[in-house]
Structures are given as structure tokens and as C-alpha cells.
Backbone as XML, in Angstrom:
<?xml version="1.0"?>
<chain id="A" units="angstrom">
  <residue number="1" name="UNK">
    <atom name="N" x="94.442" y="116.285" z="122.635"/>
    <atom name="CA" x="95.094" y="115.368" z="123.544"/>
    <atom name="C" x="96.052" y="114.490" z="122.756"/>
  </residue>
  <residue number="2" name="UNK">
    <atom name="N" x="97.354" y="114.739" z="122.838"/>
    <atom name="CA" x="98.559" y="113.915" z="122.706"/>
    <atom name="C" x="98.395" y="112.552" z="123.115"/>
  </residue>
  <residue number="3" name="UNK">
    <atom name="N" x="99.466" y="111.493" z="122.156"/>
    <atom name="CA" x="98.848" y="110.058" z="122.111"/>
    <atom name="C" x="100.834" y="109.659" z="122.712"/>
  </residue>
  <residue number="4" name="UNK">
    <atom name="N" x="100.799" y="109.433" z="123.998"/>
    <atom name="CA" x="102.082" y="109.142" z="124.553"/>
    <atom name="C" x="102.734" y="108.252" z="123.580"/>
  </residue>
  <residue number="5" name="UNK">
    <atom name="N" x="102.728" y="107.070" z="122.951"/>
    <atom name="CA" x="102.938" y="105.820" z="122.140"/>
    <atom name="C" x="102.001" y="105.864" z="121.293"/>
  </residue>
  <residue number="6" name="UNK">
    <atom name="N" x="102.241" y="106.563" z="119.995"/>
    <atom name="CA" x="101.464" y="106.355" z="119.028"/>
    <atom name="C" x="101.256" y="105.084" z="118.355"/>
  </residue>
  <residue number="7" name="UNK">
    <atom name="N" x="100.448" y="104.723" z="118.063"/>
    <atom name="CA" x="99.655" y="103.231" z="117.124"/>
    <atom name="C" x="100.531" y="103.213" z="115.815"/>
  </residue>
  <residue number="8" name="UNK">
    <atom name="N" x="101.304" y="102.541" z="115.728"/>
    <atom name="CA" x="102.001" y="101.684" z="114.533"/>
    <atom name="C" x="101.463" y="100.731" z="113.658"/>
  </residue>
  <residue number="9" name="UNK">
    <atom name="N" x="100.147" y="100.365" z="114.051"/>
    <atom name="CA" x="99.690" y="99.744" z="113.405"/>
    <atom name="C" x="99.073" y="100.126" z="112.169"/>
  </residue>
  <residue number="10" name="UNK">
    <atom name="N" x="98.971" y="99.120" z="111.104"/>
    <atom name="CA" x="98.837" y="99.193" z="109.868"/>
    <atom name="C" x="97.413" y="99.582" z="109.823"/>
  </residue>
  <residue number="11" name="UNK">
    <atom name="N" x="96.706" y="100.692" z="109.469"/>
    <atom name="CA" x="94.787" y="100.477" z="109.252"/>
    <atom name="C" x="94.728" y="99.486" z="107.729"/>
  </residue>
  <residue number="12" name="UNK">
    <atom name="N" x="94.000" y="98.961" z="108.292"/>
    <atom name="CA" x="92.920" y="98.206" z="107.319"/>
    <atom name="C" x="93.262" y="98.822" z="105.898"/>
  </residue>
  <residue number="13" name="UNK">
    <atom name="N" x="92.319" y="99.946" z="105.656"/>
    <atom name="CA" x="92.411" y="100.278" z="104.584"/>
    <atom name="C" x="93.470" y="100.728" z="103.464"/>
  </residue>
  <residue number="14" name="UNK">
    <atom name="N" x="94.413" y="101.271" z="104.474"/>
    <atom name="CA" x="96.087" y="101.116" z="104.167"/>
    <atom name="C" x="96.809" y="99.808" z="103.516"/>
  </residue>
  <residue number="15" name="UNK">
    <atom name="N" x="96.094" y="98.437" z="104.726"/>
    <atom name="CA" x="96.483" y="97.355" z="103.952"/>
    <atom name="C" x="96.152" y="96.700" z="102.581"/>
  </residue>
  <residue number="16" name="UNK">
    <atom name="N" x="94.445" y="97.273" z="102.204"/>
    <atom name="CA" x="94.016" y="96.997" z="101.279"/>
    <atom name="C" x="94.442" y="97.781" z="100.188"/>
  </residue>
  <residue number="17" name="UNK">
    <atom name="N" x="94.582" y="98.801" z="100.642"/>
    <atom name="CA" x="95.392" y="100.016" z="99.157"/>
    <atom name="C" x="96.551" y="99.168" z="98.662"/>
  </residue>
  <residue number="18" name="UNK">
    <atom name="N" x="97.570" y="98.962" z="99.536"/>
    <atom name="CA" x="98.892" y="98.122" z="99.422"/>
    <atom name="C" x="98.902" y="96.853" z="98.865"/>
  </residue>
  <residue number="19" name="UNK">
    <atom name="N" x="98.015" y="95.859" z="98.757"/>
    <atom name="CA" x="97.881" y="94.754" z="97.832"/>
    <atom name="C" x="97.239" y="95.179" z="96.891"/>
  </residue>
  <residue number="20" name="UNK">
    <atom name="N" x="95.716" y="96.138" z="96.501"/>
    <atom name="CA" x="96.015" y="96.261" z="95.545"/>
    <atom name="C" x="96.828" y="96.994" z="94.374"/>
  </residue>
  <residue number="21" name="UNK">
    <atom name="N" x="97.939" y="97.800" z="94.972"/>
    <atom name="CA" x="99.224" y="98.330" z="93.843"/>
    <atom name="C" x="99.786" y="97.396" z="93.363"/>
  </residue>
  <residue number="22" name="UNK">
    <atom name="N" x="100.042" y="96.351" z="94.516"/>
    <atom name="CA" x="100.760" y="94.966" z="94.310"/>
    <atom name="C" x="100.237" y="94.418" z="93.191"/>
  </residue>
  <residue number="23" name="UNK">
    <atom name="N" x="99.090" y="93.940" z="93.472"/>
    <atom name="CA" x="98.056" y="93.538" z="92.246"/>
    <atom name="C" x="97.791" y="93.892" z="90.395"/>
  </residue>
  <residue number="24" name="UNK">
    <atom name="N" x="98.085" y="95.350" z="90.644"/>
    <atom name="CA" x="97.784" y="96.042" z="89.954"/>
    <atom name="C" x="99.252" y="96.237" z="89.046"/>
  </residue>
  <residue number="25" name="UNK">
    <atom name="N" x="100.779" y="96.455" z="89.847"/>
    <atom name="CA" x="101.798" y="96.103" z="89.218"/>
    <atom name="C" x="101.908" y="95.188" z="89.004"/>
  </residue>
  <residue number="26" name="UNK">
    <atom name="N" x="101.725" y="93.410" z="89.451"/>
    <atom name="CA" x="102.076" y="92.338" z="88.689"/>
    <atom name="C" x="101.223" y="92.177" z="87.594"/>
  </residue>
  <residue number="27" name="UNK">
    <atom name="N" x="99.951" y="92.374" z="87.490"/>
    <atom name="CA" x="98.777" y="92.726" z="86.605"/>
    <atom name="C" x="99.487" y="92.930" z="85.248"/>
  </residue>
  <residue number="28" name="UNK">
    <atom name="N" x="99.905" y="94.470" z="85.414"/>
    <atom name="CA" x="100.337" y="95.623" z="84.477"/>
    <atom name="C" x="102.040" y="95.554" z="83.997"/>
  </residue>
  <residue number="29" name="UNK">
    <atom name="N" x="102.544" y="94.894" z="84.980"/>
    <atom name="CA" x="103.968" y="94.640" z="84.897"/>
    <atom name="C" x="104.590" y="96.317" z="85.187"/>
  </residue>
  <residue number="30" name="UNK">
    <atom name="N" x="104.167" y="97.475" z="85.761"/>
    <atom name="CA" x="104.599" y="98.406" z="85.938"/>
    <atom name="C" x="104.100" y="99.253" z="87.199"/>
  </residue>
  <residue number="31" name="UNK">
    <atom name="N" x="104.874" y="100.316" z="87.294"/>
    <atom name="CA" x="104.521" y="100.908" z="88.502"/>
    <atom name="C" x="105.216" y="101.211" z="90.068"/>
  </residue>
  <residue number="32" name="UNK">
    <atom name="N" x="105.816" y="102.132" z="90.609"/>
    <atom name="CA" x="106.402" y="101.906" z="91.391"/>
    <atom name="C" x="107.886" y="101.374" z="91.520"/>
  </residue>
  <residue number="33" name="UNK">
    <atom name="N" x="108.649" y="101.466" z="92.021"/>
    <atom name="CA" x="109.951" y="100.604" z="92.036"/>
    <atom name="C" x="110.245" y="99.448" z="93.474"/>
  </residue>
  <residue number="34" name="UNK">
    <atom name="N" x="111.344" y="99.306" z="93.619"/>
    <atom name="CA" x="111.636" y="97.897" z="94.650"/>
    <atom name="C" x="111.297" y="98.070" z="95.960"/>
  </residue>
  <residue number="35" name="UNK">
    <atom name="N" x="111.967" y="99.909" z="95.998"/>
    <atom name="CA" x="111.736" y="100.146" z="97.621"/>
    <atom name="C" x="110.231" y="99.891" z="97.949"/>
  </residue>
  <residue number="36" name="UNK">
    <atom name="N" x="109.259" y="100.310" z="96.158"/>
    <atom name="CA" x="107.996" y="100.975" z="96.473"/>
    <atom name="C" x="107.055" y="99.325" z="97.143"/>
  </residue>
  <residue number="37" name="UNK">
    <atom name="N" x="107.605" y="98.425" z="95.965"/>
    <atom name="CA" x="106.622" y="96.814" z="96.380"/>
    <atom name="C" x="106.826" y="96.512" z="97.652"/>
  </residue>
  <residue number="38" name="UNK">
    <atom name="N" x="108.703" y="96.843" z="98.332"/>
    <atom name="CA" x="109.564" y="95.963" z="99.433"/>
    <atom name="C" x="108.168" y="96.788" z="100.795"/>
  </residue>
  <residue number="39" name="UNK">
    <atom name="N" x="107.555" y="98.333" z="100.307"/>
    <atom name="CA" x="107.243" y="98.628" z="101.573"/>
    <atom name="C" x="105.805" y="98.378" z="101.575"/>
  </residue>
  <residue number="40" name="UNK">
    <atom name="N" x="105.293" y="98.081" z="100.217"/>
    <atom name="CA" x="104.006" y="97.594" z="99.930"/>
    <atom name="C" x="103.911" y="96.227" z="100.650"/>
  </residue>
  <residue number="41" name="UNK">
    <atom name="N" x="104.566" y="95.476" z="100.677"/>
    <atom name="CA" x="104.329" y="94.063" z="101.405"/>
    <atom name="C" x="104.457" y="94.173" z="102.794"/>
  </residue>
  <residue number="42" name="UNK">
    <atom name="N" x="104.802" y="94.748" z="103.215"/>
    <atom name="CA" x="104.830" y="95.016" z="104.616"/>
    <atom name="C" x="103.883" y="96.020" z="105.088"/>
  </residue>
  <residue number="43" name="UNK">
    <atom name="N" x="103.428" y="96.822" z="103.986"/>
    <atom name="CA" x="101.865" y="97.662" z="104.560"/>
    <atom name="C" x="100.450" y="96.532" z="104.655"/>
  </residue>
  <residue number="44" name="UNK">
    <atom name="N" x="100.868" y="95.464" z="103.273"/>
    <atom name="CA" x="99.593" y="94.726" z="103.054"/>
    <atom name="C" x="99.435" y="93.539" z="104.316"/>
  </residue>
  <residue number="45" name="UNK">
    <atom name="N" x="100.772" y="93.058" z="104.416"/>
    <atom name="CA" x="100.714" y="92.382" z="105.749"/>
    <atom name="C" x="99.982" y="92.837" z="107.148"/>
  </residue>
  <residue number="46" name="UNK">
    <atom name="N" x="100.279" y="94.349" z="106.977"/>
    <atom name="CA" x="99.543" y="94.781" z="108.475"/>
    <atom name="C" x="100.385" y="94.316" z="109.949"/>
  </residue>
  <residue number="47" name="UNK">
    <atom name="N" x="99.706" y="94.746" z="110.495"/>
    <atom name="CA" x="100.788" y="94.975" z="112.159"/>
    <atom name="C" x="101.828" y="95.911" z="111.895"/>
  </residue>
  <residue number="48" name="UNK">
    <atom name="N" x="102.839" y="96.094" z="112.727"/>
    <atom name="CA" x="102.831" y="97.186" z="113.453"/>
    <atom name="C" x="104.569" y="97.304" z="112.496"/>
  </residue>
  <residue number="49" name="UNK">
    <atom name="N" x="104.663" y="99.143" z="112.051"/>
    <atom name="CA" x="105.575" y="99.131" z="111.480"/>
    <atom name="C" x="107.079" y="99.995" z="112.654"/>
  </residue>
  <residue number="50" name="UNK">
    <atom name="N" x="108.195" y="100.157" z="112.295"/>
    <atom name="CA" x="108.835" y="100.854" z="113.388"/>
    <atom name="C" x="108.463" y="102.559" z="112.799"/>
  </residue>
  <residue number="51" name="UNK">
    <atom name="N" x="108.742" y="103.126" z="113.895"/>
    <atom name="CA" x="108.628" y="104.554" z="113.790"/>
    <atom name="C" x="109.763" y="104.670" z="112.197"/>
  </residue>
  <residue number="52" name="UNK">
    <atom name="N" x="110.925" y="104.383" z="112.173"/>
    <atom name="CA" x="111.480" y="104.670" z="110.744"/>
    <atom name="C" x="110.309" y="104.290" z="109.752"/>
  </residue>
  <residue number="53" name="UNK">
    <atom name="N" x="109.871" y="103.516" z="109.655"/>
    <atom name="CA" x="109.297" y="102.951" z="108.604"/>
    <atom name="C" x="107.886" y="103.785" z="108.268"/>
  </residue>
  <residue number="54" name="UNK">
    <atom name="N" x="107.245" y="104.132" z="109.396"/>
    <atom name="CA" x="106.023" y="105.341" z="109.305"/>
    <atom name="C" x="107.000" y="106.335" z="108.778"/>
  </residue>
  <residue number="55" name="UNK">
    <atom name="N" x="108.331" y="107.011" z="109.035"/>
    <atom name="CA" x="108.748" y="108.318" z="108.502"/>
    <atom name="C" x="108.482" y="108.191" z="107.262"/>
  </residue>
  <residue number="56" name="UNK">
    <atom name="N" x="109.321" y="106.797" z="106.588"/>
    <atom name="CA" x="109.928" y="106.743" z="105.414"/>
    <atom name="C" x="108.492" y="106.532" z="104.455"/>
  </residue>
  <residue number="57" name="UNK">
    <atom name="N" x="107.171" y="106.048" z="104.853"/>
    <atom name="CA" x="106.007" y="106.122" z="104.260"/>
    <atom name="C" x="105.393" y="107.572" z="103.884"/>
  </residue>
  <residue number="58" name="UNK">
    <atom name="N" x="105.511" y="108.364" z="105.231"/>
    <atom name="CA" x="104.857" y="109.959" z="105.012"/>
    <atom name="C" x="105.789" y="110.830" z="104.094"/>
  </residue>
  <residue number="59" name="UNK">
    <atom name="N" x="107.416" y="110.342" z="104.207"/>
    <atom name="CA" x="108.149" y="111.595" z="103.310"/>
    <atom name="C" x="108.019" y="111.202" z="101.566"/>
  </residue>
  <residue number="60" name="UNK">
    <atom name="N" x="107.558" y="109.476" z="101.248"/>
    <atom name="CA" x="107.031" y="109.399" z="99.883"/>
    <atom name="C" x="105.954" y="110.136" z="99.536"/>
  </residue>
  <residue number="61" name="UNK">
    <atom name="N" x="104.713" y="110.734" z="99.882"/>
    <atom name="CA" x="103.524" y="111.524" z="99.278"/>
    <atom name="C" x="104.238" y="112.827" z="99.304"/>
  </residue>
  <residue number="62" name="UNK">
    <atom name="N" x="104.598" y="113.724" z="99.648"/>
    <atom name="CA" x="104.822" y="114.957" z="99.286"/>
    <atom name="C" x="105.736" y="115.216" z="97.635"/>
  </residue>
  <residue number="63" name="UNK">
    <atom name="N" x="106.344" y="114.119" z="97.900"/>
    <atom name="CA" x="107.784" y="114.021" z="96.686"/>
    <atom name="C" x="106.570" y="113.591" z="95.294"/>
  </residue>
  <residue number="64" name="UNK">
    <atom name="N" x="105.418" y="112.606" z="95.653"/>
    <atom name="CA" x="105.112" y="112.230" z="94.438"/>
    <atom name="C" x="103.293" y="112.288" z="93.808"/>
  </residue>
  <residue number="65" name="UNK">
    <atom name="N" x="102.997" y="113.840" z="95.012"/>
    <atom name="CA" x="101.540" y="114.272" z="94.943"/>
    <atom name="C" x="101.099" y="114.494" z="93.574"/>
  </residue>
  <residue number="66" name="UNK">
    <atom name="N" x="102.118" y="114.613" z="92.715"/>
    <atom name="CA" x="101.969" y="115.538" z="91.219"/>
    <atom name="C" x="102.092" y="113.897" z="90.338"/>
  </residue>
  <residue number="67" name="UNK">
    <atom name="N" x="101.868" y="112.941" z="90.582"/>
    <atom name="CA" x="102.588" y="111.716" z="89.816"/>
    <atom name="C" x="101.014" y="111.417" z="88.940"/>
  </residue>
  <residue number="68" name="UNK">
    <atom name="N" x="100.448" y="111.884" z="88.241"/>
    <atom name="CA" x="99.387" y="111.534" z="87.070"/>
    <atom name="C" x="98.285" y="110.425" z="88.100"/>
  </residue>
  <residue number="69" name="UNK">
    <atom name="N" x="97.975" y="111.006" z="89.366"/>
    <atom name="CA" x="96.893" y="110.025" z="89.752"/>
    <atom name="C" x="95.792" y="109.834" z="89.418"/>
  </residue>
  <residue number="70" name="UNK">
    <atom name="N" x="95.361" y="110.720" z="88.978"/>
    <atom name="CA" x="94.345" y="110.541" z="88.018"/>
    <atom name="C" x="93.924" y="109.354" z="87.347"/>
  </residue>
  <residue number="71" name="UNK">
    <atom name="N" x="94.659" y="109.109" z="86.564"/>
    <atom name="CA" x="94.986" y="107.912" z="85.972"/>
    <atom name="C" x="94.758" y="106.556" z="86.441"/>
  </residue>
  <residue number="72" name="UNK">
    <atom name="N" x="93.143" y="106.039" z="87.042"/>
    <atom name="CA" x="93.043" y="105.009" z="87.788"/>
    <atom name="C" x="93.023" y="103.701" z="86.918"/>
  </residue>
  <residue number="73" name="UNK">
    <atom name="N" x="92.021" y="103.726" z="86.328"/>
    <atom name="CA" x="91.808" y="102.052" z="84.964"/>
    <atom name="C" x="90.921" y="102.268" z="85.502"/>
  </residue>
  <residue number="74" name="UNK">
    <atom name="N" x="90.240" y="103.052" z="86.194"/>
    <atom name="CA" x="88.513" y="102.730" z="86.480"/>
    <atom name="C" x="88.055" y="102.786" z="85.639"/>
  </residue>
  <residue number="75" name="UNK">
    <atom name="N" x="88.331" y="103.845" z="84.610"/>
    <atom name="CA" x="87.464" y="104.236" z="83.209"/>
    <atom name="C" x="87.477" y="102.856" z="82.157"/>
  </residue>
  <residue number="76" name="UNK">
    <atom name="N" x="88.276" y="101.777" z="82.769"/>
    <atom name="CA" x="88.435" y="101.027" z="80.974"/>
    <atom name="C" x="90.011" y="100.979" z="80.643"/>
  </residue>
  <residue number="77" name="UNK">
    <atom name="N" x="90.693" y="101.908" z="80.950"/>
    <atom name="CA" x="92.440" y="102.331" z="80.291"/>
    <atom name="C" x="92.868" y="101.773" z="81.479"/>
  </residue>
  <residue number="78" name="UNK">
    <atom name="N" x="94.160" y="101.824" z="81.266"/>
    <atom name="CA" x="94.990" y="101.541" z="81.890"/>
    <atom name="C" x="95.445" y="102.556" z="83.900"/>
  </residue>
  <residue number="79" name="UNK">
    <atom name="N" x="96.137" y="102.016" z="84.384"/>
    <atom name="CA" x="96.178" y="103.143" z="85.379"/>
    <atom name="C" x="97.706" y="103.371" z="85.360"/>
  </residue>
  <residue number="80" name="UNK">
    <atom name="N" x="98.238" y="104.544" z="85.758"/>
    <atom name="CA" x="99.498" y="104.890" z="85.438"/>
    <atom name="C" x="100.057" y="104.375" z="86.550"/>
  </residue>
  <residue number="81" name="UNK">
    <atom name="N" x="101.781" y="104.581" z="85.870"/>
    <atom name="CA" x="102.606" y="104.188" z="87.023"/>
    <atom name="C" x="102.253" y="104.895" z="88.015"/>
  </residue>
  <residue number="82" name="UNK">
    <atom name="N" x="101.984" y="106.118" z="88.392"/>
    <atom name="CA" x="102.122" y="107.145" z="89.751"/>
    <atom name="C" x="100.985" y="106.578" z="90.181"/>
  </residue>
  <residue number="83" name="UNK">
    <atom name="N" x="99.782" y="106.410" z="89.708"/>
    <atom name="CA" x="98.568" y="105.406" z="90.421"/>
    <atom name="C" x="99.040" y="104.448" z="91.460"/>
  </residue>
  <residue number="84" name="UNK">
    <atom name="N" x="99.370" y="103.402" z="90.482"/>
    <atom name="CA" x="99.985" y="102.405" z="90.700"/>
    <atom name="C" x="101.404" y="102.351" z="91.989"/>
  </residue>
  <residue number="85" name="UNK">
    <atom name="N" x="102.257" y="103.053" z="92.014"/>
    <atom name="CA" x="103.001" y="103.704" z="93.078"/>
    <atom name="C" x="102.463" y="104.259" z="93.875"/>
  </residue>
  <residue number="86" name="UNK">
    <atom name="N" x="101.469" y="105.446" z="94.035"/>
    <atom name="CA" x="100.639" y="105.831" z="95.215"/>
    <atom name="C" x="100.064" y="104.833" z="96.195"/>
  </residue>
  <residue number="87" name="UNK">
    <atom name="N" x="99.099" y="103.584" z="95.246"/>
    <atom name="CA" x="98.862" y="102.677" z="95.663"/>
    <atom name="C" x="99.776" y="101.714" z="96.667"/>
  </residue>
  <residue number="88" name="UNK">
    <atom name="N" x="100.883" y="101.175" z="96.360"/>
    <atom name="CA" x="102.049" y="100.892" z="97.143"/>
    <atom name="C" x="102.093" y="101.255" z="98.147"/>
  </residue>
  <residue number="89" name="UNK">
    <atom name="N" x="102.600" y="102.754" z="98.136"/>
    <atom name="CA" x="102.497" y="103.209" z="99.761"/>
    <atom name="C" x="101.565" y="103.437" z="100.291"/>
  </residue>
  <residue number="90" name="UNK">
    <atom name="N" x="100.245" y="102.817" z="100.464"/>
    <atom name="CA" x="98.981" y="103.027" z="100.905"/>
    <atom name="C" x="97.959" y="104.302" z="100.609"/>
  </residue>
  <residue number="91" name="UNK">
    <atom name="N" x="98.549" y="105.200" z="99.327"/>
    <atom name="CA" x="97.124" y="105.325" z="98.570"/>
    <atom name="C" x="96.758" y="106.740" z="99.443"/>
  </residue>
  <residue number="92" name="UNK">
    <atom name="N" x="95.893" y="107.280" z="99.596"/>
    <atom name="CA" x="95.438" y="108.436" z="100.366"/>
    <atom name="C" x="95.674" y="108.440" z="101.656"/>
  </residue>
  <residue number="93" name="UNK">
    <atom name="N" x="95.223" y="107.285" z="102.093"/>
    <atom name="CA" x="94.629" y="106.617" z="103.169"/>
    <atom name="C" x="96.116" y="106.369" z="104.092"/>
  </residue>
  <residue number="94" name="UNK">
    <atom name="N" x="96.939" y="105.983" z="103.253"/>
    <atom name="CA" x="98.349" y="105.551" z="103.784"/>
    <atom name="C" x="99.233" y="107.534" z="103.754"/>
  </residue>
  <residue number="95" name="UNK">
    <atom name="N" x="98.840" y="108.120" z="103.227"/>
    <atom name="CA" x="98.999" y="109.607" z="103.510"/>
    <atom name="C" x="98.620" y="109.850" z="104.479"/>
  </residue>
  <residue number="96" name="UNK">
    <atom name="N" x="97.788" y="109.869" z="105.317"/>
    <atom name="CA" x="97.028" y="110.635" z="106.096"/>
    <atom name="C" x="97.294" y="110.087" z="107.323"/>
  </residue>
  <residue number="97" name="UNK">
    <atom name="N" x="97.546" y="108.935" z="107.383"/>
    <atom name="CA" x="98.201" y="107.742" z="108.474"/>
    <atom name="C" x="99.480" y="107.939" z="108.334"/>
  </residue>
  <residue number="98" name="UNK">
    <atom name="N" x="100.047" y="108.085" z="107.724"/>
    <atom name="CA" x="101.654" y="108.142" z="108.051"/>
    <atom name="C" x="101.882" y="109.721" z="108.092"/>
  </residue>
  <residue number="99" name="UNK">
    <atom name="N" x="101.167" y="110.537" z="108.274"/>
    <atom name="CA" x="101.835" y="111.742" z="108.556"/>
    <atom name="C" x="101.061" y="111.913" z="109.946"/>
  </residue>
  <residue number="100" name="UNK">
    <atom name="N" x="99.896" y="111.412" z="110.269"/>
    <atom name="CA" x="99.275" y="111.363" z="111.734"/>
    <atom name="C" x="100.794" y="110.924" z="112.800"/>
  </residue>
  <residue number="101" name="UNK">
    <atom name="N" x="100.512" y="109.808" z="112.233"/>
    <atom name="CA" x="101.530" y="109.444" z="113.129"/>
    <atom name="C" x="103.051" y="109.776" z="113.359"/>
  </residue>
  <residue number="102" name="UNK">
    <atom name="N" x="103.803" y="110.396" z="111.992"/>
    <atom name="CA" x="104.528" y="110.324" z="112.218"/>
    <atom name="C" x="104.620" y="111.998" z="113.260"/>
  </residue>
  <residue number="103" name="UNK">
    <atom name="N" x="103.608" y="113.136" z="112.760"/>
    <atom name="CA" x="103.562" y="114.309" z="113.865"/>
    <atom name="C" x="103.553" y="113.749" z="115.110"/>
  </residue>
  <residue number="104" name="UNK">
    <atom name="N" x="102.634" y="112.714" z="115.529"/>
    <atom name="CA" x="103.105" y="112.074" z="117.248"/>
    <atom name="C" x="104.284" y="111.577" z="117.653"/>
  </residue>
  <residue number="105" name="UNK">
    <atom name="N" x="104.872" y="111.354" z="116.671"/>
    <atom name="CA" x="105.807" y="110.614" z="117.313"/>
    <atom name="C" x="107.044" y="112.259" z="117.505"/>
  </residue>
  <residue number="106" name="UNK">
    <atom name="N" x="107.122" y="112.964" z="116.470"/>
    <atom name="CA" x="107.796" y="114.171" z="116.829"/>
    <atom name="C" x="106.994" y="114.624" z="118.012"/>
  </residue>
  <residue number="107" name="UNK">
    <atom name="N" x="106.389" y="114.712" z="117.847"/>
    <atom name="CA" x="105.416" y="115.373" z="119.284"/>
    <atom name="C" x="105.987" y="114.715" z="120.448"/>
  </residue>
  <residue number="108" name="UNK">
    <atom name="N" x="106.098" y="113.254" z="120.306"/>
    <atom name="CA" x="106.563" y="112.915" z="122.058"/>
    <atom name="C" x="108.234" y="112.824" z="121.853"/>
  </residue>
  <residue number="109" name="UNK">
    <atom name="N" x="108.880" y="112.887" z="121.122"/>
    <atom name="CA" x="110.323" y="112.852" z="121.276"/>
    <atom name="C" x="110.425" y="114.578" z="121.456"/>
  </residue>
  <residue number="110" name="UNK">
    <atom name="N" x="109.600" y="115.372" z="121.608"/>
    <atom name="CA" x="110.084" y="117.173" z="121.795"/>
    <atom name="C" x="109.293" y="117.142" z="123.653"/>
  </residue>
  <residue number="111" name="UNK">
    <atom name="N" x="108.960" y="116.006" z="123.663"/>
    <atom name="CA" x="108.821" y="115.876" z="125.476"/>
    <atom name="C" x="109.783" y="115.071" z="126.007"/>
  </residue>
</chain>
């Protein structure tokens, strides 16, 4: 069942991924670039983004699936930039949500 007006809203856990990249680049002083923080603050804020702005979230994970994520600082070390950038755009969590949504929204503009 198709969602007429898909939910723009930010999940939770999306928001929490997104402050901590934030966190984690002022921390580290690295990670990510301007577009990556400019869309991180507006994921961590939460509420509701425009349909551009869900595109422009889902077409960053495909471009940067291969970016050394691995690399968390859980172990003790450091976490890499691509960590650190994944994080930004909401992290797994912000994957899986911005490509949900952005298939609905193609879905109701092909009705």
C-alpha cells in the first residue's frame, strides 16, 4: 500500500546519527565537507525536509558506500573521514529513510 504524501519527517535516529558526525567532525577537525555539515544540521534539527532535500540525502550513499566505514573510533583510533561523512548524512539509518521515501515520492508523481 502506497503512502499518497510521504512523511518528510526527520526519524529520530537519523537526527541522532547527524549530530553525532557533527560532533565527531568538530571533535576531530575532519570529515565530510560544507554541503556534508550544511545538510547535517538540518537532519539533526529534525522536522520535515522538502522532497529535494530527501533526493539530495539518498543520491549521497550510493556515491560514498565504499568510503572506509569501517573505521568507527569505537576500537580506541580514530574514525575516518568516510565514517565521519556517512554520519552527516544520517548514517545507515539516514540511507534507508531517504531512499524509502524518496521511491514514494517517484511513486506518486508516476500517478
Amino acid at each position: 500500500m502506497s503512502q499518497k504524501n510521504p512523511d518528510l519527517r526527520v526519524p529520530k535516529q537519523v537526527q541522532d546519527n547527524a549530530a553525532l558526525g557533527l560532533r565527531l567532525r568538530d571533535e576531530h577537525g575532519y570529515g565530510g565537507t560544507e554541503v556534508g555539515e550544511h545538510m547535517a544540521e538540518k537532519l539533526a534539527a529534525g522536522g520535515d525536509l522538502s522532497p529535494e532535500e530527501v533526493r539530495h540525502v539518498a543520491q549521497y550513499f550510493p556515491r560514498h558506500a565504499h568510503d572506509n566505514l569501517e573505521q568507527t573510533g569505537e576500537d580506541g583510533g580514530k574514525p575516518s573521514r568516510g565514517y565521519i561523512a556517512w554520519l552527516l548524512w544520517g548514517g545507515d539509518e539516514g540511507r534507508a529513510w531517504s531512499e524509502q521515501v524518496s521511491a514514494q515520492l517517484d511513486e506518486a508523481e508516476e500517478n
